[in-house]
N, C-alpha and C positions, 0 to 999 in steps of 0.2 A: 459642553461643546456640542452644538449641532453644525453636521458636516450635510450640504443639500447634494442633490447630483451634481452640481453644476461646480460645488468647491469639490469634488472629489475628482471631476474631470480636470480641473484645472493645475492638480497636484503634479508635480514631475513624473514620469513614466514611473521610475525606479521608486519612490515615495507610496505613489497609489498601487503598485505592483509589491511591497512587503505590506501594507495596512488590509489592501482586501484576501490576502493571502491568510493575513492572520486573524481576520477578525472572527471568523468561525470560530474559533476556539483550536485545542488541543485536537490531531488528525494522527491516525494511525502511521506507524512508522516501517517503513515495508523496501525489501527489494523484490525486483519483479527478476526473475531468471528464463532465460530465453536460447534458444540455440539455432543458429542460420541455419538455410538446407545446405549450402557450404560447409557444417558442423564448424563455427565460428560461436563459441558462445557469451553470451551477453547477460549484463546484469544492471538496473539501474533503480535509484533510488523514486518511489514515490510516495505522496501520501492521498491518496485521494483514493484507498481505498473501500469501498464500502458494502455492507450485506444485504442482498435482493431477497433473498427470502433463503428457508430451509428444507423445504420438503417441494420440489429438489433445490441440497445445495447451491445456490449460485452466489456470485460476488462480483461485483462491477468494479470498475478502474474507468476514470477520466484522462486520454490521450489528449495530450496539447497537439494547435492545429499544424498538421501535413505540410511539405513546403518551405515552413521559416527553416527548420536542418531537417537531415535525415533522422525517421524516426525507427532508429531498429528493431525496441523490442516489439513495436506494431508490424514491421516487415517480418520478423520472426515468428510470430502468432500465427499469423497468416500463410504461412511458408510449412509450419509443421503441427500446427492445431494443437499446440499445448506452453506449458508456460507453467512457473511456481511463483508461490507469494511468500515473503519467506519474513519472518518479525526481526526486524533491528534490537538490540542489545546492548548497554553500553562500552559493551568488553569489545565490539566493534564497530561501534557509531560512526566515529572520525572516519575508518574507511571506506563504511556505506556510505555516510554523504562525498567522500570525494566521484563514486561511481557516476555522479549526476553530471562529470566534464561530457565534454564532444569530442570522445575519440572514435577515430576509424574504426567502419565493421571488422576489421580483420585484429583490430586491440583486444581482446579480452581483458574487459574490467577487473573482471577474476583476479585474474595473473597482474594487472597495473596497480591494483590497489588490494593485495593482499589477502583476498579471499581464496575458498575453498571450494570447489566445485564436488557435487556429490550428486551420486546417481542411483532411482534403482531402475530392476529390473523390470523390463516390460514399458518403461517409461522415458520417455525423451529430451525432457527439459530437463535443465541444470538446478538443483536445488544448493542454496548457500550452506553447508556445511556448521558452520558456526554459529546459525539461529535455528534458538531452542523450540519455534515452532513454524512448519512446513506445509504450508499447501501444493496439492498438486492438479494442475487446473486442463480443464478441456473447453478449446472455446469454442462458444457456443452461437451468438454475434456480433456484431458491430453497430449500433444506432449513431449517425452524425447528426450533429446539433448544429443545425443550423447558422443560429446566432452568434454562436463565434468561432465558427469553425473545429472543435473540440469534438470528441468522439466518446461514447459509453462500449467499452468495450465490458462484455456479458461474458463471464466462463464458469461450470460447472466444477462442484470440488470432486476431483475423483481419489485423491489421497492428502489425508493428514499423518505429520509425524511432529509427534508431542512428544515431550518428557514423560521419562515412565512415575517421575513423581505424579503426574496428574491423573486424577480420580474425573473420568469422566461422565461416571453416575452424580456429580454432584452437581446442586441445583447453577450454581455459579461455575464459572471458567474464572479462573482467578489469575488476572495479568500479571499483576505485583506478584506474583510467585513466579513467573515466566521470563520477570524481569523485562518485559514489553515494553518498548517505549513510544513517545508520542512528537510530534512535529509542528512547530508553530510559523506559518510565513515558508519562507525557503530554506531556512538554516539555523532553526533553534531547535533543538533538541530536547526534550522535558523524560525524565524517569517517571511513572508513575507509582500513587499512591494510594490504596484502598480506602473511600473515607467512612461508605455503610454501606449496608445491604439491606434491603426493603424487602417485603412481603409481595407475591404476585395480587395484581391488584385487584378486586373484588367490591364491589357498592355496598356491600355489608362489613367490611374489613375496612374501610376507611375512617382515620381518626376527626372526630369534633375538635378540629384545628380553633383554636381561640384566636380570630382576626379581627 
């Protein structure tokens, strides 16, 4: 099947809005935790999260564009200059994806769909309680994209909170033990599965593959 531009515009909104959502592949499965200057806090599902580099930590998020609804946890960000990222799990999947309805700033998803709001000290955003891994973010900017209205929001990690099983002298961060899950389209859910672990790569280290 070749699909040109011209059949992929022609697809029904709803059609070409689950195929090009899914065709990347498997996407992180993340709630983003936010709290108004009102102290209204807020929680909603995405996956487009992604890693800008490490020295210094940062990590991007793709905001869909201003305007079609309110967008809280971008009014939140903005409002108190911090925010968490927190890993989805399947022990609370189904709740985290309902977090993605369009309820009032004054709802807390929290509280509407059965999560846990946790805090520490010294820190302002709401971290989800029931995912077993935590970032704690300070943001840093905002880039808009032009072309479709979409925004790269940029934040620095200022705290993580891992399972104290994890060893993080070791060469790999191992998801499948975090129980981490992934995201296909808008509402498929994937567990993930470790399949190898490769060598860092090196032009002397590389094997005479037989092609």
């Amino acid at each position: 099947m070749i699909l040109s531009k011209q059949d992929i515009s022609a697809l029904s909104k709803v059609a070409r809005l689950k195929l090009i959502n899914a065709i990347t592949g498997i996407k992180p499965a993340n709630l983003i935790g936010t709290i108004s200057a009102e102290g209204h806090p807020n929680v909603a599902v995405f996956s487009s999260v992604v890693h800008l580099g490490s020295d210094p930590a940062l990590l991007g998020f793709i905001m869909r564009p201003q305007g079609e609804v309110p967008r809280h946890t971008y009014e939140n960000i903005l409002a108190t200059g911090h925010y968490t990222i927190n890993h989805i799990l399947p022990s609370f999947a189904e709740r985290a994806h309902y977090t993605s309805g369009k309820f009032p700033k004054e709802v807390s998803e929290f509280a509407r769909c059965g999560l846990t709001e946790a805090y520490i000290e010294g820190f302002q955003a709401p971290f989800v309680q029931e995912s077993s891994c935590k970032m704690g973010m300070r943001f840093e900017e905002a880039i808009p994209i032009p072309l479709n209205g979409t925004t790269l929001i940029i934040g620095a990690v200022e705290h993580l909170i891992l399972p104290e099983t994890v060893d993080i002298h070791q060469e790999v961060f191992d998801l499948e033990a975090t129980e981490s899950m992934g995201i296909s389209g808008l509402n498929s859910y994937y567990t993930l599965t470790k399949y190898a672990e490769y060598p860092y790569v090196r032009p002397h280290n590389i094997p005479d593959f037989d092609v």
